[in-house]
DRENVEXTOR-995311 format. One record per atom (N, C-alpha, C): residue number from 1; residue in three letters; atom name; x, y, z. Coordinates in steps of 0.05 Angstrom, whole numbers. Layout:
DRENVEXTOR-995311
SITE; NUM; Ala; CA; X; Y; Z
...
//
This chain:
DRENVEXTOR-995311
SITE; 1; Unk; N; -52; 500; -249
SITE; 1; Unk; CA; -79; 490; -249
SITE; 1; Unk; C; -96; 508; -231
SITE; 2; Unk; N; -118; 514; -235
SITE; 2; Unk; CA; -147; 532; -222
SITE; 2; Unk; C; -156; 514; -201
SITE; 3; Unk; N; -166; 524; -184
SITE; 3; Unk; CA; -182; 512; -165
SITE; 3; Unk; C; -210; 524; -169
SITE; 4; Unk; N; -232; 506; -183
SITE; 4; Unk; CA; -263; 525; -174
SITE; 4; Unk; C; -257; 546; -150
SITE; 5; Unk; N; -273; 561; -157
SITE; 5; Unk; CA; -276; 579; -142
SITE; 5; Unk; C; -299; 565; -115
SITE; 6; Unk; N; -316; 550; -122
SITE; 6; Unk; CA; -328; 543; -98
SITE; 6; Unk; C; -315; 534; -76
SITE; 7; Unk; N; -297; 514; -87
SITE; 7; Unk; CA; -283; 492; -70
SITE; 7; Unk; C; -254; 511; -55
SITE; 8; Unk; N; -247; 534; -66
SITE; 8; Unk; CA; -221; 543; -49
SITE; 8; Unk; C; -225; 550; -22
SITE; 9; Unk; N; -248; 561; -10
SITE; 9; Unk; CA; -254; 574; 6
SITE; 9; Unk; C; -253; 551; 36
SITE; 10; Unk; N; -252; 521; 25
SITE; 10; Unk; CA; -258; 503; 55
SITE; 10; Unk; C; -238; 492; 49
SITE; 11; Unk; N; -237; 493; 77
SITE; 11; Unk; CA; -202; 486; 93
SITE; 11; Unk; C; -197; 464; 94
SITE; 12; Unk; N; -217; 440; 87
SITE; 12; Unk; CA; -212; 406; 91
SITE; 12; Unk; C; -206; 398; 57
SITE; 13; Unk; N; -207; 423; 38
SITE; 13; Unk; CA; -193; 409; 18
SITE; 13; Unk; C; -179; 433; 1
SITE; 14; Unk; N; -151; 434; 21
SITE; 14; Unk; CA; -130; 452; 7
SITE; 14; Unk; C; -112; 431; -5
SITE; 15; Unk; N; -118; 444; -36
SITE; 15; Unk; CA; -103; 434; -51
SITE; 15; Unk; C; -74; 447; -63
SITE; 16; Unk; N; -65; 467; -52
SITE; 16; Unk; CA; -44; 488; -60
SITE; 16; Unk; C; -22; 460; -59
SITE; 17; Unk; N; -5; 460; -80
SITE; 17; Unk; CA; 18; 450; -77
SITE; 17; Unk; C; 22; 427; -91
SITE; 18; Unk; N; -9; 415; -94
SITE; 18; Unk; CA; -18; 392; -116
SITE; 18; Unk; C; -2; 386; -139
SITE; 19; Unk; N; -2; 412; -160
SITE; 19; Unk; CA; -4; 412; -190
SITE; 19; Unk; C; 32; 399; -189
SITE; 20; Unk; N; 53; 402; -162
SITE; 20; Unk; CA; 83; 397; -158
SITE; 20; Unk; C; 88; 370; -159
SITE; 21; Unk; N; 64; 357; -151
SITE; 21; Unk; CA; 71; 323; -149
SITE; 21; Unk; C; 90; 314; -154
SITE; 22; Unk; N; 100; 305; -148
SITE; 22; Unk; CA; 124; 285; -169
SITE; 22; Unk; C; 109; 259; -181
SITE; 23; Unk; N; 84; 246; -162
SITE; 23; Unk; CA; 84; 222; -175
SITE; 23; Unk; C; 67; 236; -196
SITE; 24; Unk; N; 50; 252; -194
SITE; 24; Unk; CA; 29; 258; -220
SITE; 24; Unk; C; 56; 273; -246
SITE; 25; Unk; N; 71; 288; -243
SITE; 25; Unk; CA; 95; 298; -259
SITE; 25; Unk; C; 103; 269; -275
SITE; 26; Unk; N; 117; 243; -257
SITE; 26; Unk; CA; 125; 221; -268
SITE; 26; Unk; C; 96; 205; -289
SITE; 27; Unk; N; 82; 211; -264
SITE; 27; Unk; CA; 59; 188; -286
SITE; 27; Unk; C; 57; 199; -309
SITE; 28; Unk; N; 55; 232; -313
SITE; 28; Unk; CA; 44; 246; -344
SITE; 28; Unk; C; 67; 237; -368
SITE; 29; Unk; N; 95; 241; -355
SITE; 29; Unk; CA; 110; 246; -374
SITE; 29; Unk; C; 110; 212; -388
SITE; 30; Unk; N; 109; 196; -361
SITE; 30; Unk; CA; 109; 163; -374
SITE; 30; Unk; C; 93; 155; -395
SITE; 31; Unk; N; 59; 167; -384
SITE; 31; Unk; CA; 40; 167; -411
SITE; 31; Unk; C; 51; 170; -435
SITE; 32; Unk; N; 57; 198; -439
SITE; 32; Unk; CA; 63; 211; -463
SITE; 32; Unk; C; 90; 202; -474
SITE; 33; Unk; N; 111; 185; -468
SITE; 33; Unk; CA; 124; 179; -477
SITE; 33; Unk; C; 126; 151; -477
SITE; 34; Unk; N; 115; 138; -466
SITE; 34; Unk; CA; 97; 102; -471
SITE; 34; Unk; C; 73; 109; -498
SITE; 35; Unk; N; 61; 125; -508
SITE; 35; Unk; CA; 50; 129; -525
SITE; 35; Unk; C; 67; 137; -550
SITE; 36; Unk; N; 92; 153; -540
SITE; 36; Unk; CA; 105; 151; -573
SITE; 36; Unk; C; 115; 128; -583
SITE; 37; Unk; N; 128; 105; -555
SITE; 37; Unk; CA; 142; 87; -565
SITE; 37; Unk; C; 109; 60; -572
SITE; 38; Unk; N; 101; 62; -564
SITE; 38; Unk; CA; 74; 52; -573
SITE; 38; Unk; C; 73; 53; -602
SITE; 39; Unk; N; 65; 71; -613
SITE; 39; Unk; CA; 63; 88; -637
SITE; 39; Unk; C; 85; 73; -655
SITE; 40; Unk; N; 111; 80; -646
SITE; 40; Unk; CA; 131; 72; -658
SITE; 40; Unk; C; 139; 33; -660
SITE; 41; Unk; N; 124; 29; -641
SITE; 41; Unk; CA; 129; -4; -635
SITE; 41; Unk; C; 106; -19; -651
SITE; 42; Unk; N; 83; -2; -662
SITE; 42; Unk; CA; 58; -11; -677
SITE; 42; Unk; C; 64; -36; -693
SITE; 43; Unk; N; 80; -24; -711
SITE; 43; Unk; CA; 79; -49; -733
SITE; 43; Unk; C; 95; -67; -730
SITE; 44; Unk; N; 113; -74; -700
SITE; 44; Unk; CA; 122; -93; -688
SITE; 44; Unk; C; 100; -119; -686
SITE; 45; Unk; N; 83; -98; -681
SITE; 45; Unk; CA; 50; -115; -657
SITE; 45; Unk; C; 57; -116; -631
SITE; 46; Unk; N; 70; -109; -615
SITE; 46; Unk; CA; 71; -106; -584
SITE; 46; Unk; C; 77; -77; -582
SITE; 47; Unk; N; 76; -72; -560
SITE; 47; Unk; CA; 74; -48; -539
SITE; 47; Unk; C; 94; -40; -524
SITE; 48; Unk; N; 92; -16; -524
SITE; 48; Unk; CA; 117; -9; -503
SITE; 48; Unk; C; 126; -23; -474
SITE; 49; Unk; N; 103; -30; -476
SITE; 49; Unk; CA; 108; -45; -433
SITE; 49; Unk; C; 112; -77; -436
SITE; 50; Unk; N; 98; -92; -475
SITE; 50; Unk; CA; 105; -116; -470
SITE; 50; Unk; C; 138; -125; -480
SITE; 51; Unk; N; 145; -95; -496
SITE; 51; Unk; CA; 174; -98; -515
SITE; 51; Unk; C; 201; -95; -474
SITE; 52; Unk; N; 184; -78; -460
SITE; 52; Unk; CA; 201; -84; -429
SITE; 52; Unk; C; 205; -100; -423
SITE; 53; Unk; N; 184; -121; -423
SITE; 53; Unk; CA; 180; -148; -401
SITE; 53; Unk; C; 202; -168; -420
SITE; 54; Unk; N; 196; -167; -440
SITE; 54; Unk; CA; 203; -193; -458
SITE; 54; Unk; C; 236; -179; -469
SITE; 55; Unk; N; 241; -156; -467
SITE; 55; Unk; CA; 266; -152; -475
SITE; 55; Unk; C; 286; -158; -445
SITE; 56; Unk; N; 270; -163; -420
SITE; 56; Unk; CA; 278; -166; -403
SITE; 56; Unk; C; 276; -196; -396
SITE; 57; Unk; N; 272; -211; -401
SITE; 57; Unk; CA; 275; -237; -406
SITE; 57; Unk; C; 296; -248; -423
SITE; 58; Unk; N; 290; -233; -450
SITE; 58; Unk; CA; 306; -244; -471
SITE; 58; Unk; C; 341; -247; -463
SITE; 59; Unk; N; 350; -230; -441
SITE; 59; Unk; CA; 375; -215; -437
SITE; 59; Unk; C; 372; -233; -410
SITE; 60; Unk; N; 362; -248; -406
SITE; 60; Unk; CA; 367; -265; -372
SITE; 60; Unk; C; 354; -294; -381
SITE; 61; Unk; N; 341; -297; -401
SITE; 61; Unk; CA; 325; -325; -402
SITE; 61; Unk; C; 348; -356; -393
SITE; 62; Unk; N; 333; -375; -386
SITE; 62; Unk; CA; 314; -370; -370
SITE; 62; Unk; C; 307; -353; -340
SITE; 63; Unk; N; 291; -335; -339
SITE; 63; Unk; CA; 291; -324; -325
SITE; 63; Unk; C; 267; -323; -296
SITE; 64; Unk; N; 269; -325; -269
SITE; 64; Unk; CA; 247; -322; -251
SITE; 64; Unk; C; 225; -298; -255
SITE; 65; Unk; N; 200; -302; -247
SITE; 65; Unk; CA; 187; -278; -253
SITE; 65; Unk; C; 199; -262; -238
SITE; 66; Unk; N; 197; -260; -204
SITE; 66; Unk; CA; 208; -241; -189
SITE; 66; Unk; C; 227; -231; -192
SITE; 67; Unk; N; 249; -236; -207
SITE; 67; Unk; CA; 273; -226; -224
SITE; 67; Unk; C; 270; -202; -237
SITE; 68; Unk; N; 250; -211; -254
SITE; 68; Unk; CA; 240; -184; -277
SITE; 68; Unk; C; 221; -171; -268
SITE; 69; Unk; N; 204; -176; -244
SITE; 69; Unk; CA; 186; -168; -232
SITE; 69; Unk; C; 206; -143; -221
SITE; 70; Unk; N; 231; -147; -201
SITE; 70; Unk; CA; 250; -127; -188
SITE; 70; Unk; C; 266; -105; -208
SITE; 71; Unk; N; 262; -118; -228
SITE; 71; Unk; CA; 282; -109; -257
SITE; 71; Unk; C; 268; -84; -258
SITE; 72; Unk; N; 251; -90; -269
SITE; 72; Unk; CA; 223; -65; -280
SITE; 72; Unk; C; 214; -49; -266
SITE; 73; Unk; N; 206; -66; -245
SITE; 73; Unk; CA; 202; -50; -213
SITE; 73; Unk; C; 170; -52; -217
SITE; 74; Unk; N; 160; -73; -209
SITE; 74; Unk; CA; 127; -83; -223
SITE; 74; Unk; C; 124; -94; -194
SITE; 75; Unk; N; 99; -100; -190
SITE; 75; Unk; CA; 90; -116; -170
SITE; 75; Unk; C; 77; -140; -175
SITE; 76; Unk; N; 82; -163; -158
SITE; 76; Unk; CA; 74; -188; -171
SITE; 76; Unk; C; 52; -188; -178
SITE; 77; Unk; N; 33; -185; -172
SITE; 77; Unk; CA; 3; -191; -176
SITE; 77; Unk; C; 4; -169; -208
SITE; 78; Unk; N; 19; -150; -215
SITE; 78; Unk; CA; 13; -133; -240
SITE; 78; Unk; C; 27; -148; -259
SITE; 79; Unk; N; 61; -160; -246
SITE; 79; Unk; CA; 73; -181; -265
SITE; 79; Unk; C; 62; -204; -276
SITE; 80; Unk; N; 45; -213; -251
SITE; 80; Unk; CA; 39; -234; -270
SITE; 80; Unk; C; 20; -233; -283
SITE; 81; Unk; N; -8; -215; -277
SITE; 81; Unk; CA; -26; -210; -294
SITE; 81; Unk; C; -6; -203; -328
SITE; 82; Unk; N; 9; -188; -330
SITE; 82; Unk; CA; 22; -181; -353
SITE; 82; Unk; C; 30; -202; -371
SITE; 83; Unk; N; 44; -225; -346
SITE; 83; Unk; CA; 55; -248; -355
SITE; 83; Unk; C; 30; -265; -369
SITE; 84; Unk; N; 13; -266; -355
SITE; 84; Unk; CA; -11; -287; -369
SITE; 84; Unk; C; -26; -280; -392
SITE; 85; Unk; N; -22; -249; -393
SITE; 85; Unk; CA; -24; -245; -424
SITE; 85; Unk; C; -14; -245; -444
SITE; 86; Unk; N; 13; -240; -438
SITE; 86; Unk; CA; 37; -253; -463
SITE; 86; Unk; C; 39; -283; -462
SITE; 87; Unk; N; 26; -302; -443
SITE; 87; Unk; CA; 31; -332; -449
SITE; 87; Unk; C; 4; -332; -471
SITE; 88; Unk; N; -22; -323; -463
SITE; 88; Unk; CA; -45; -326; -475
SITE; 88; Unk; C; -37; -321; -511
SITE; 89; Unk; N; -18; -293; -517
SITE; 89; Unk; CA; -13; -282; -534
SITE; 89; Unk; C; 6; -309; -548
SITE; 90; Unk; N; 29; -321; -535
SITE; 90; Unk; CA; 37; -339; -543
SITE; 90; Unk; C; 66; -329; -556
SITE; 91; Unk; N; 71; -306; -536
SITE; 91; Unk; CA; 106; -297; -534
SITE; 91; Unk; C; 112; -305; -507
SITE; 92; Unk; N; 107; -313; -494
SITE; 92; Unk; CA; 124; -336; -471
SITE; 92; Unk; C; 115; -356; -461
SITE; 93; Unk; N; 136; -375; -447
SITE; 93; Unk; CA; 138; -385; -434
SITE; 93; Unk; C; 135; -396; -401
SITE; 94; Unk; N; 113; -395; -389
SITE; 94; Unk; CA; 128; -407; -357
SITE; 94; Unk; C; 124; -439; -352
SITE; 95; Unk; N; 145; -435; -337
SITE; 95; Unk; CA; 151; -463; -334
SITE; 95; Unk; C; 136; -468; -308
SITE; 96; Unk; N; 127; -492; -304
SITE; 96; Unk; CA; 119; -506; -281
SITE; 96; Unk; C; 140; -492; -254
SITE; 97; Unk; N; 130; -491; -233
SITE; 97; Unk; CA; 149; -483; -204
SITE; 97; Unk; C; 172; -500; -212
SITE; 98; Unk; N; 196; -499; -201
SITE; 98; Unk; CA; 217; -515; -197
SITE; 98; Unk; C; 227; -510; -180
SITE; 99; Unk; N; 253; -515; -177
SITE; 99; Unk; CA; 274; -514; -145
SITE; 99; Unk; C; 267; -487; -133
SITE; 100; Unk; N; 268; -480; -117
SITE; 100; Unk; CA; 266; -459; -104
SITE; 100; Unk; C; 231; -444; -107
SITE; 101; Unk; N; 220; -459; -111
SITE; 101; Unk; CA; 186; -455; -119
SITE; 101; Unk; C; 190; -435; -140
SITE; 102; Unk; N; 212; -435; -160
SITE; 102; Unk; CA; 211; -412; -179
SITE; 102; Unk; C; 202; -412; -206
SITE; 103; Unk; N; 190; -395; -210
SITE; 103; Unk; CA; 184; -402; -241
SITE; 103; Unk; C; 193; -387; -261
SITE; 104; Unk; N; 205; -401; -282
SITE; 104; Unk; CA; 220; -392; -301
SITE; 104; Unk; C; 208; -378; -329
SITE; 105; Unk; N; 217; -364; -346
SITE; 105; Unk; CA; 199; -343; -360
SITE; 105; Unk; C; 223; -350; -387
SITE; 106; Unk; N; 208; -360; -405
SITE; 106; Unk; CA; 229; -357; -432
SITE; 106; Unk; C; 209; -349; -453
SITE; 107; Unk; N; 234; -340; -475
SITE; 107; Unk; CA; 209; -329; -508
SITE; 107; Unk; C; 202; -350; -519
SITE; 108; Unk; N; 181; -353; -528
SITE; 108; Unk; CA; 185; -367; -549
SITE; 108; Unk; C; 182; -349; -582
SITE; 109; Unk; N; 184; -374; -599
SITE; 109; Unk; CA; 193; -356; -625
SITE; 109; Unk; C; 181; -337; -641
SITE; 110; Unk; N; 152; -343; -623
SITE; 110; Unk; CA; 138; -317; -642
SITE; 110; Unk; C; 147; -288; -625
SITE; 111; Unk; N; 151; -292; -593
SITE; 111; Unk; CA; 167; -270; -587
SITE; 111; Unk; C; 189; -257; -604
SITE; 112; Unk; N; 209; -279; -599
SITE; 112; Unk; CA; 238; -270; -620
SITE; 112; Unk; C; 227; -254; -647
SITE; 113; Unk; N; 215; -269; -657
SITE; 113; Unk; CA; 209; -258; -688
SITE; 113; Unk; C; 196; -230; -677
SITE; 114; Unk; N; 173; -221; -654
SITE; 114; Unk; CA; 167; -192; -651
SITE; 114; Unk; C; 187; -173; -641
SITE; 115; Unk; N; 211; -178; -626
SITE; 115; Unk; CA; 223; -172; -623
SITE; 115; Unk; C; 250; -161; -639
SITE; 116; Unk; N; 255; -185; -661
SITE; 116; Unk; CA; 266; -182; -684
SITE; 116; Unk; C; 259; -152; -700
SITE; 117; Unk; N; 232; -150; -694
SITE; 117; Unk; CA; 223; -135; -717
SITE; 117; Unk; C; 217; -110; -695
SITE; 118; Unk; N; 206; -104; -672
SITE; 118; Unk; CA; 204; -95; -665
SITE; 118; Unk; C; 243; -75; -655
SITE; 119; Unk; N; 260; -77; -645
SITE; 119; Unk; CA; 283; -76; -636
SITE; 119; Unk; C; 291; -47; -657
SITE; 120; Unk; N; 288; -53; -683
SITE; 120; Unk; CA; 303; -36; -697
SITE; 120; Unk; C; 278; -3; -705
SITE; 121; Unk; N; 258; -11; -696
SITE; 121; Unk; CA; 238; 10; -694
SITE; 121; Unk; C; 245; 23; -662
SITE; 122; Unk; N; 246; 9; -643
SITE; 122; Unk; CA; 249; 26; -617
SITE; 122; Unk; C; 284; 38; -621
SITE; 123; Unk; N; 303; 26; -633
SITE; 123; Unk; CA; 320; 41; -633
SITE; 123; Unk; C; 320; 78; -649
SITE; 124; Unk; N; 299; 64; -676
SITE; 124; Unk; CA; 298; 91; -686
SITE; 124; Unk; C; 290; 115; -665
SITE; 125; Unk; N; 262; 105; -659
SITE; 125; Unk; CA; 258; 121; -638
SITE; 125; Unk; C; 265; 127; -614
SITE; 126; Unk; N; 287; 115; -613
SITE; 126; Unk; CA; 303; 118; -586
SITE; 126; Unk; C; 329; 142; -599
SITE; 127; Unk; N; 333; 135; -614
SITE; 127; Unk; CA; 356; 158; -624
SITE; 127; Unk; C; 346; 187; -627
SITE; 128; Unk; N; 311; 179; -638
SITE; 128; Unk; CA; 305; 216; -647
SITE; 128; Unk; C; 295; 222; -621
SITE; 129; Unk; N; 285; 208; -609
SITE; 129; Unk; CA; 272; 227; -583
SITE; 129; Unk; C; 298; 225; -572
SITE; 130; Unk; N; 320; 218; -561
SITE; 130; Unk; CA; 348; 222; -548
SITE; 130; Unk; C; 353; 252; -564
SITE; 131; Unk; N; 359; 257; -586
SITE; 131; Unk; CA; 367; 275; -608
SITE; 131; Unk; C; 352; 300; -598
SITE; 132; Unk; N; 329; 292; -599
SITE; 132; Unk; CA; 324; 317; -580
SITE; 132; Unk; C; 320; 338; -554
SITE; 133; Unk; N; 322; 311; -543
SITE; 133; Unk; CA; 338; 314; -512
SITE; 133; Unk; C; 346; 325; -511
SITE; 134; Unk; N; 374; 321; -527
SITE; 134; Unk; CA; 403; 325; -536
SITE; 134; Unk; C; 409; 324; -508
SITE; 135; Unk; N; 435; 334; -503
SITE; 135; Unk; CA; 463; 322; -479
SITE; 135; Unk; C; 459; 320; -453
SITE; 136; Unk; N; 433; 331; -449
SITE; 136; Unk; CA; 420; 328; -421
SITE; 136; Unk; C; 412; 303; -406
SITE; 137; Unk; N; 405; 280; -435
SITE; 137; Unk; CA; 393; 255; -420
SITE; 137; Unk; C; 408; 244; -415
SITE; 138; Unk; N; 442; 238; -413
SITE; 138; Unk; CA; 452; 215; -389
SITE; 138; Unk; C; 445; 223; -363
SITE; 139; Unk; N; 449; 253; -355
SITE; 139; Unk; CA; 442; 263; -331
SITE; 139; Unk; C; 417; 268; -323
SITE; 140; Unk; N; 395; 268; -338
SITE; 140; Unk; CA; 365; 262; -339
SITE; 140; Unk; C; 363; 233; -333
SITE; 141; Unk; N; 381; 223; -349
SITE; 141; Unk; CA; 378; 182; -337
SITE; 141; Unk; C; 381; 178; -312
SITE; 142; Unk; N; 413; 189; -301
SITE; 142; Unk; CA; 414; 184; -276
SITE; 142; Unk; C; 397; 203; -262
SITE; 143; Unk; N; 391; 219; -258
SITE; 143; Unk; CA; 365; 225; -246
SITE; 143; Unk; C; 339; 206; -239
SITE; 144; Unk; N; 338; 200; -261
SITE; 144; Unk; CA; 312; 182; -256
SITE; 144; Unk; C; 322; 155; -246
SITE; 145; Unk; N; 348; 139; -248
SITE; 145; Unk; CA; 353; 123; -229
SITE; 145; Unk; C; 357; 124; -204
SITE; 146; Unk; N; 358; 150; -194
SITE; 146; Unk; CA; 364; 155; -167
SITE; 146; Unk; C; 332; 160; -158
SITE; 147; Unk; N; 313; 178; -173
SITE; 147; Unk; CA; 288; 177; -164
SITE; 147; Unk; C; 283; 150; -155
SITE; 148; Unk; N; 288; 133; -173
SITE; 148; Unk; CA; 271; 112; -169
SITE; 148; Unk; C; 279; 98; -153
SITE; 149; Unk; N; 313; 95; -139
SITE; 149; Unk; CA; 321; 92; -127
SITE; 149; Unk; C; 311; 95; -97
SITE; 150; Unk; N; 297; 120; -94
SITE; 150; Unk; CA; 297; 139; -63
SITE; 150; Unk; C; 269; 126; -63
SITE; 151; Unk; N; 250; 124; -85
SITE; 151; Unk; CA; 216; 113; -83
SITE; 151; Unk; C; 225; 86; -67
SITE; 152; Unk; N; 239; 74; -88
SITE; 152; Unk; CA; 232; 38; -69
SITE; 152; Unk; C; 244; 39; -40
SITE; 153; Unk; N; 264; 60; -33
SITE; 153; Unk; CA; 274; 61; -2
SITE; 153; Unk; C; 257; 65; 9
SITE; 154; Unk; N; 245; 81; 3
SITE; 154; Unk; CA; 220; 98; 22
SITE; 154; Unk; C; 193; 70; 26
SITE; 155; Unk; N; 188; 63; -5
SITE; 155; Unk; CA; 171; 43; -3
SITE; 155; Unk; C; 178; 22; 20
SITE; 156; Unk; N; 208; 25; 23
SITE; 156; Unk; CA; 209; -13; 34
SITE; 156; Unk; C; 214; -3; 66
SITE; 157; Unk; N; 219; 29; 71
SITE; 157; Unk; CA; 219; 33; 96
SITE; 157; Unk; C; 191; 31; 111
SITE; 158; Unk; N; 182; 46; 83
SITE; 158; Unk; CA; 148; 46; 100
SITE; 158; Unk; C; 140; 22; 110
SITE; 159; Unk; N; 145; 0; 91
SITE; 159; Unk; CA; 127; -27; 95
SITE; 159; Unk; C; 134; -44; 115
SITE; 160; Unk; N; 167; -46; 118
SITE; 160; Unk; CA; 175; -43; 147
SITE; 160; Unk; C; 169; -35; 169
SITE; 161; Unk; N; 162; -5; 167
SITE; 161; Unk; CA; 157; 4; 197
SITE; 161; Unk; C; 126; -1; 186
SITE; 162; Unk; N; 107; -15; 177
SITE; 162; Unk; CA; 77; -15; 180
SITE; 162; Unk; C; 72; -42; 185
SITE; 163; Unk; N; 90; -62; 180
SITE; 163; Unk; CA; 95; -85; 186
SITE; 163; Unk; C; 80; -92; 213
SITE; 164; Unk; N; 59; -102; 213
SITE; 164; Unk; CA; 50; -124; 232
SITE; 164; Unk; C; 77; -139; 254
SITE; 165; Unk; N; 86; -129; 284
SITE; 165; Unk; CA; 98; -150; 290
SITE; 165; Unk; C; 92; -176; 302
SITE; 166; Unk; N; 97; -193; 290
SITE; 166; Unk; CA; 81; -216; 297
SITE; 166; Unk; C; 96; -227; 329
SITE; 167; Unk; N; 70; -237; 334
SITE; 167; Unk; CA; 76; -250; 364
SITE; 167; Unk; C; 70; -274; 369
SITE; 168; Unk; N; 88; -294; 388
SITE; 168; Unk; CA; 82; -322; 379
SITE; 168; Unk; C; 52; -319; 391
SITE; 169; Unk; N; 33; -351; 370
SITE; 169; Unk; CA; 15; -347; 375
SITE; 169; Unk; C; 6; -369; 402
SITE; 170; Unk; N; -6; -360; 426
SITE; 170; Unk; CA; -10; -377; 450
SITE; 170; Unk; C; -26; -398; 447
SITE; 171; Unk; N; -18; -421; 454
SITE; 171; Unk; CA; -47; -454; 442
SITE; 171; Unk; C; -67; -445; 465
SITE; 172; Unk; N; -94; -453; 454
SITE; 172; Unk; CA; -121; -453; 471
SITE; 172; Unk; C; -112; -472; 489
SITE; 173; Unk; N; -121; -458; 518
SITE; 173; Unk; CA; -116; -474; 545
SITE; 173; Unk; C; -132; -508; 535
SITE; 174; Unk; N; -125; -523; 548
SITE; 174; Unk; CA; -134; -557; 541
SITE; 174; Unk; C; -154; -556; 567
SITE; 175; Unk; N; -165; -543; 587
SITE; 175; Unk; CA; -183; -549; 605
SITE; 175; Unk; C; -202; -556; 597
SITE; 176; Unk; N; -214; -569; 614
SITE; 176; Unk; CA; -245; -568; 605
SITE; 176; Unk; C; -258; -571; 633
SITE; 177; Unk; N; -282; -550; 624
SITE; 177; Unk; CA; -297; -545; 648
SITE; 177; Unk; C; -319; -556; 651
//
């Protein structure tokens, strides 16, 4: 990638080393390959990210959000926005809080039935884009489990060491003056 020519010359925005990203590298390739299975998941009627959530349910139901929230590797506030659209849509389920303040996530049948129909379309396309991978993607897989692996370490170190430590809090003296 070019840098204008205006902009190379000042030192408070060197960009050399940018175009290597890894997260911008990950985000492109996710686009472009969330758009084939998109494409391919069409005449399912769901989407690549809602055929994740709900295929990840279907394989644990009943299931906690934060479960599949960890599964996917989502953040709650994105999970459940996601979630309240597939209840709106009327492929799941949540249940009221229960024991453990948890709430449970099941299909219901108009899920199954997209799924049904959806399943044998992501396989196709799971075979020809694999096919052309060819023999590289188990070790391309584990690759990207270990990336993703080293991201949430790093994430949960950071948030740790940024962590607020809390100190008990002292009661307002009772004098009165």
């Amino acid at each position: 990638m070019q840098v204008k020519p205006d902009l190379a010359g000042l030192p408070f925005l060197d960009l050399s080393g940018t175009s290597g990203c890894a997260a911008y590298q990950f985000r492109r390739t996710s686009r472009a390959v969330a758009r084939l299975y998109d494409a391919a998941l069409a005449p399912s009627g769901i989407r690549s990210t809602q055929f994740a959530i709900l295929t990840a349910i279907a394989k644990l139901e009943p299931v906690p959000i934060s479960r599949v929230a960890e599964i996917l590797v989502i953040d709650l506030t994105t999970m459940t926005r996601s979630l309240k659209l597939l209840q709106k849509e009327g492929l799941i389920q949540i249940a009221p809080r229960g024991l453990r303040r948890q709430r449970l996530l099941t299909l219901t049948l108009q899920a199954e039935k997209a799924l049904a129909a959806a399943v044998p379309l992501w396989r196709e396309m799971q075979a020809r884009f694999l096919a052309e991978l060819g023999k590289k993607w188990q070790g391309f897989r584990d690759e990207l489990e270990h990336a993703a692996a080293v991201a949430i370490s790093l994430e949960a170190a950071d948030s740790a060491r940024d962590k607020p430590k809390t100190a008990k809090k002292s009661r307002p003296s009772r004098k009165t003056w």
